[in-house]
C-alpha positions in Angstrom: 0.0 0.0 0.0 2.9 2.5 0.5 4.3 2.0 -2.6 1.2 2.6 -4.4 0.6 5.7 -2.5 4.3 6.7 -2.9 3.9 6.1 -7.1 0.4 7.8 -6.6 2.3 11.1 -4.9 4.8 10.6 -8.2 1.9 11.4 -11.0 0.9 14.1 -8.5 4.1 16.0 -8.6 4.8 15.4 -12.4 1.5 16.5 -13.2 2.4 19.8 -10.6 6.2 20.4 -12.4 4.2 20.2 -15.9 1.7 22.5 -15.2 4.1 25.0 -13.9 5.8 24.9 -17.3 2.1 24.9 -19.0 1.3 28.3 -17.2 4.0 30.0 -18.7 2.8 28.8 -22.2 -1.1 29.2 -21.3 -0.3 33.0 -20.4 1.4 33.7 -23.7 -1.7 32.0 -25.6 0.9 29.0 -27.0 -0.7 26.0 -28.8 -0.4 23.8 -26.2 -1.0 25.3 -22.6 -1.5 24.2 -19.0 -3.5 20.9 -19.8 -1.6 19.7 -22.7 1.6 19.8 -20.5 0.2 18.5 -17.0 -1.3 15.6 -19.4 2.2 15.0 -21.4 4.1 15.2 -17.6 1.5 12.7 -15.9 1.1 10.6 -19.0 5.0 10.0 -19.0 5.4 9.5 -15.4 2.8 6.7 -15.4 4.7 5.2 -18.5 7.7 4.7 -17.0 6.4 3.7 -13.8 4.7 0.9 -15.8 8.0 0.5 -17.2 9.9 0.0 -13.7 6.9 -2.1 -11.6 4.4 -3.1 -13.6 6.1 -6.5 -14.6 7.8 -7.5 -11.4 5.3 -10.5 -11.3 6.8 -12.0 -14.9 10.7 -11.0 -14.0 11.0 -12.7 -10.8 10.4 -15.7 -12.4 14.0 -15.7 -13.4 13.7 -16.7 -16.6 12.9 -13.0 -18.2 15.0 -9.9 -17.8 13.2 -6.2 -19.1 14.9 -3.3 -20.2 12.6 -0.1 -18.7 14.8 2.2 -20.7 13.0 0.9 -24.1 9.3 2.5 -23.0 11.5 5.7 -21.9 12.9 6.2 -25.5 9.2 5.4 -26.6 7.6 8.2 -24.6 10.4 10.7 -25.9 9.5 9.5 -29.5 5.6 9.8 -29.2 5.7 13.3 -27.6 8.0 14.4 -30.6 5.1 13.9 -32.6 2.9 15.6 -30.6 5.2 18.6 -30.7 5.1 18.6 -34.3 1.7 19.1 -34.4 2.2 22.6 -32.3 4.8 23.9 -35.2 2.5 26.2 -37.7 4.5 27.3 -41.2 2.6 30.4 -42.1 4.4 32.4 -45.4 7.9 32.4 -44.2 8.1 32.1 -40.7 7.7 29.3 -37.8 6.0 29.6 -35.3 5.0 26.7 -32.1 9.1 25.5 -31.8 9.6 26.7 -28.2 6.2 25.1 -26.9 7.5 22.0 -28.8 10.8 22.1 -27.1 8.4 22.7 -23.7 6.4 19.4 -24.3 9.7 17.1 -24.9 11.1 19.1 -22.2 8.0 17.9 -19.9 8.1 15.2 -20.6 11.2 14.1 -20.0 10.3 15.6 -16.5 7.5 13.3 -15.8 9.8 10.4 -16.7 12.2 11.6 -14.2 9.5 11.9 -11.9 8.2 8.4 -12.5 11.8 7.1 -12.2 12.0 8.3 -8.4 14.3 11.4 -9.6 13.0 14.0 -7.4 15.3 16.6 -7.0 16.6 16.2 -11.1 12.9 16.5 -12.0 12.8 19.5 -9.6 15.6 21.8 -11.2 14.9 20.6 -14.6 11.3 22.2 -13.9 13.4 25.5 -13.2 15.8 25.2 -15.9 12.4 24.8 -18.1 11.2 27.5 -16.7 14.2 29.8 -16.9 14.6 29.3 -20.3 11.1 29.8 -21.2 10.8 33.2 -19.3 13.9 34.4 -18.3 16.2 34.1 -20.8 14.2 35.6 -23.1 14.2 39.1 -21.3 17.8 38.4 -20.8 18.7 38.7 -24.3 16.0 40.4 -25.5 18.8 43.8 -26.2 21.0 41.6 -27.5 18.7 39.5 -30.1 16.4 42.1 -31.3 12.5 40.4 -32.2 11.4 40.1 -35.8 7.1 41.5 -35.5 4.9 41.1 -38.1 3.1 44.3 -39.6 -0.1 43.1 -42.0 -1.2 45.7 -44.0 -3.8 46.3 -46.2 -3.9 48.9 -49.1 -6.0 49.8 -52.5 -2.9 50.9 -55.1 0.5 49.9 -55.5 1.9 53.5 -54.8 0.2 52.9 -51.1 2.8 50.2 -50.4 5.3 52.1 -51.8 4.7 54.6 -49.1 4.2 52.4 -46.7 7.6 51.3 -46.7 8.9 54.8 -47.1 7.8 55.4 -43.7 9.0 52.2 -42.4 12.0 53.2 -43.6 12.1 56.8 -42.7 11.6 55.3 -39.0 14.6 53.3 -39.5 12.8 50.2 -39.1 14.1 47.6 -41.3 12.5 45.1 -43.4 13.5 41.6 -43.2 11.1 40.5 -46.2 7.6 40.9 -47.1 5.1 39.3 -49.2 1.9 40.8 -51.3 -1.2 39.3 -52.4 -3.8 40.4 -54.5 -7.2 39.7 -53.5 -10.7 41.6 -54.8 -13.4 43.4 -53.4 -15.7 44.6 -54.6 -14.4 44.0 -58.1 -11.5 46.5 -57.0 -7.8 45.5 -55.9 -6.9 45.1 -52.8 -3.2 44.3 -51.8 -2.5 42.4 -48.6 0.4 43.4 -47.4 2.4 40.9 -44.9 5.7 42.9 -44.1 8.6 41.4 -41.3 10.2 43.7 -39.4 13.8 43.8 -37.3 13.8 46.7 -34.6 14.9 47.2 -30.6 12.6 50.1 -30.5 9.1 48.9 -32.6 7.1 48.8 -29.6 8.5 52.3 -28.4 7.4 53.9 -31.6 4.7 51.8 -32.6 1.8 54.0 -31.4 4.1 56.8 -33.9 4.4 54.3 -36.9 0.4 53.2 -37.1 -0.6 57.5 -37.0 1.9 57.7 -40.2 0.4 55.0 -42.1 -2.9 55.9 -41.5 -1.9 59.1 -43.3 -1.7 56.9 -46.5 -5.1 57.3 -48.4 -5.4 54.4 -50.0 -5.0 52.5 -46.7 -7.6 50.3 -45.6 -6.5 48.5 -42.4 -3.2 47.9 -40.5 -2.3 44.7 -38.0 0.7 44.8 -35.7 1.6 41.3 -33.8 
């Protein structure tokens, strides 16, 4: 009975660690938030506690030896699939890698977790952690953030402007892509423009009043 309760208390904890690192994806609105991660943390705990005392019955006959590492590298394999499926391609830019890294990261937690590795499963959590909030802020001067500006304009000469102004604010343009749609049997350009800057969020307030100086403009989306 104490060893059930003690494996018990083991799902518990992974499914505490992976929630931790869940919140900090949840309150960024990531793909895969609080749940996916407590589930991914508990779900791998449990597997390798299956892996380490489910099948004490058939090895003490003697005649079978198990490897538990083998449902371990299984776990790590499946959840890299699930990771995939939080990586989105849109134009030319991916987006979903660090809430994949977060769900192989979490689970390899709840696998320590199920193991019996306590304290490892502990300060991997706040490695996790670290990395995910921290480290970004860190380096944030260093490693300046590419937004995305979406803009959409009647005329040709209206992106042309556009990107006058961009550049007048000495905000550079990493690359951009246009695509012609119709309304109302007229034009309309879509503008999708990627930007590299310390200071956008400084100035953006600035940068949206001078486009909407642009007469053919029709709508503007900073994110």
């Amino acid at each position: 009975m104490m060893i059930e309760l003690e494996l018990i208390a083991r799902l518990v904890i992974a499914g505490i660690l992976g929630a931790l690192v869940g919140f900090e994806r949840e309150k960024r609105y990531k793909e895969a938030g609080l749940r996916t991660h407590f589930l991914v943390a508990v779900g791998s705990a449990l597997a390798m506690i299956v892996s380490k005392y489910a099948f004490f019955d058939v090895v003490n006959s003697g005649t079978i030896e198990l490897d538990p590492s083998r449902i371990a590298a299984g776990v790590i394999s499946g959840v890299g699939f699930l990771g995939a499926g939080t990586i989105l391609i849109q134009r030319q830019s991916v987006h979903g890698l660090t809430t994949a890294a977060g769900l192989w990261s979490t689970a390899g937690i709840g696998l320590a977790i199920g193991a019996g590795m306590y304290i490892v499963s502990i300060f991997g959590t706040l490695l996790v952690l670290i990395a995910l909030e921290i480290l970004s802020r860190l380096f944030q001067p260093v490693f300046p953030k590419f937004h995305k500006l979406t803009i959409h304009v009647r005329t040709n000469e209206a992106i042309s402007a556009a990107l006058t102004i961009l550049s007048e604010n000495h905000l550079d343009v990493k690359s951009y892509q246009v695509k012609v749609t119709s309304v109302d049997n007229h034009p309309l350009f879509v503008v999708d423009l990627q930007l590299k800057s310390k200071k956008l969020k400084k100035k953006e307030t600035e940068i949206l009043k001078m486009l909407q100086t642009i007469p053919e403009l029709e709508s503007i989306k900073f994110d």
